[in-house]
N, C-alpha and C positions, 0 to 999 in steps of 0.2 A: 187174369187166368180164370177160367169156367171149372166148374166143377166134370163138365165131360170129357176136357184134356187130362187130367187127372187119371181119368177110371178107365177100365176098359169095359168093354162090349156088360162083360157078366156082371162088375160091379156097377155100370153103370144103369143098368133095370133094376138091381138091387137098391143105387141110391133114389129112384125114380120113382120107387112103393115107397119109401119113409119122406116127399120130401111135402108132400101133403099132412101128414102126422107132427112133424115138427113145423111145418107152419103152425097150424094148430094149438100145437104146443105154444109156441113163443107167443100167438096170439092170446092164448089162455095166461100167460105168465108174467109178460112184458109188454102186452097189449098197450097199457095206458100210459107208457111212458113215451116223450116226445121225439127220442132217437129211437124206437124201434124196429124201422126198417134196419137199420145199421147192425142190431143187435141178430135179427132175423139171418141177415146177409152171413152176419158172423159165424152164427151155430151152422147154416146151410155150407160153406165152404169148410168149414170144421169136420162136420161130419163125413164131409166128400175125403178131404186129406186124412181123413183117421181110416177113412173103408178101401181108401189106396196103400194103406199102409198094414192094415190087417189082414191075419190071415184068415179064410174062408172054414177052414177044417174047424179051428176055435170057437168063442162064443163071441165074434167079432161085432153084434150087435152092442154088446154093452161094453164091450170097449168104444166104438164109436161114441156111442151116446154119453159113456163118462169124459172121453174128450173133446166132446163138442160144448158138454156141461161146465168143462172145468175150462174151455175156453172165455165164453161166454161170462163168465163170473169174474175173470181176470179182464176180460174187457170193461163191463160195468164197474168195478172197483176202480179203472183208471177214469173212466168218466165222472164217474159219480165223486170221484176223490179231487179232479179236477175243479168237478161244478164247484164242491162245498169248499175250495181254496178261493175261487173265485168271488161265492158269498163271500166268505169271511171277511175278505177284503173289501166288497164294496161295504157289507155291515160296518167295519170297521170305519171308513170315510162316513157315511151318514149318520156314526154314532159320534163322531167330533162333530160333528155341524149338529145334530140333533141337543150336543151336550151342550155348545156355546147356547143355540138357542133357546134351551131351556132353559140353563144359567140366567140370561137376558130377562128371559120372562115370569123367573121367580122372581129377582130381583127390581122390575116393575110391579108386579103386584104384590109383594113387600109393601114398597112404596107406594102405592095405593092406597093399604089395607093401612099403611101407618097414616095417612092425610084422613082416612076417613075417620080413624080413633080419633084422631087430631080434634077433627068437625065435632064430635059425638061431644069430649071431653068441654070443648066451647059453648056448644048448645044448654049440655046439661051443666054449668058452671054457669052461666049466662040468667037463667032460671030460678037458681036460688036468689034470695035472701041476702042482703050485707050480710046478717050474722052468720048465717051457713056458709056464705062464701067465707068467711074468715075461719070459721071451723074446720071448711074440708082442705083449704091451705093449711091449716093447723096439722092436719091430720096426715094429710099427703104431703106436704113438702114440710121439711123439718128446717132448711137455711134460713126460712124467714124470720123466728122464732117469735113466732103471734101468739101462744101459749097466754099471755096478759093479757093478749085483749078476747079472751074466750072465756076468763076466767069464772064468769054467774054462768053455765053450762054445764049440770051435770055429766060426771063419763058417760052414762050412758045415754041420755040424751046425744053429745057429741060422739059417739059409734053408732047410734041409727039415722043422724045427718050423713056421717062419712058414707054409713052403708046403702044408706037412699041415693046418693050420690054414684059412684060404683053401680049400684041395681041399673041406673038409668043411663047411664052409659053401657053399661054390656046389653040391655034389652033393645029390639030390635024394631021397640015401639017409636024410638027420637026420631025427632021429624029434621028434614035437612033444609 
């Protein structure tokens, strides 16, 4: 259905002067959105079916133009209500796949980050000393109970072994 089956002769030169104005319009308004021929199409038969149906005596402009307006608004609200069900849902599937894979790949580099402590804890244990390695067993594991064989080591002497220990493992000097 055309907008000139609608109208007669007098409404139809009248819809004829506004249909450059609301092109205009809707270019100025909804230009940049991807369906706006559609939304164009929309307001142009709107305002045709609102000036077929108003009367001329009145101020049938702005009736037109409000129900071309409030057309146009109830169109976009179902689109746009459509689109963002349509995200949600696809959001929704690439956040389970996004979530397993992340899952996955914390869980590898967990286990990385723990083989490299691992490496770090060997290197710098490796390094010492009999007697510091028996200190910082002393220090660090408690099931062994080495405490006897550490015993010519002051505390503090054995807390600046433990903590040279410890130092050279968290610093990002150890060599692999």
């Amino acid at each position: 259905m055309t907008a000139n089956a609608l109208l007669d002769s007098h409404r139809e030169v009248l819809f004829e002067k506004k249909v450059e104005l609301i092109n205009n319009f809707a270019k100025k308004r909804y230009g940049h959105l991807s369906f706006f021929e559609d939304i164009k199409q929309t307001m142009l038969l709107e305002y045709a079916v609102a000036l077929s149906e108003a009367r001329l005596d009145d101020n049938y402009e702005a009736y037109c133009w409000r129900a071309m307006r409030w057309a146009t608004n109830t169109f976009l609200n179902k689109v746009l209500k459509k689109e963002e069900r349509t995200l949600c849902f696809s959001n929704f599937e690439n956040s389970i796949l996004e979530d397993d894979t992340a899952s996955q790949l914390d869980t590898c580099t967990a286990n990385i980050k723990q083989c490299m402590l691992i490496e770090k804890l060997r290197i710098a244990y490796n390094r010492l000393s009999k007697d510091e390695q028996c200190v910082v067993t002393a220090e660090f594991d408690t099931e062994f109970g080495l405490e006897s064989s550490v015993i010519n080591y002051s505390y503090d002497k054995k807390k600046r072994i433990a903590r040279k220990y410890k130092n050279s493992v968290l610093s990002a000097n150890s060599e692999f």
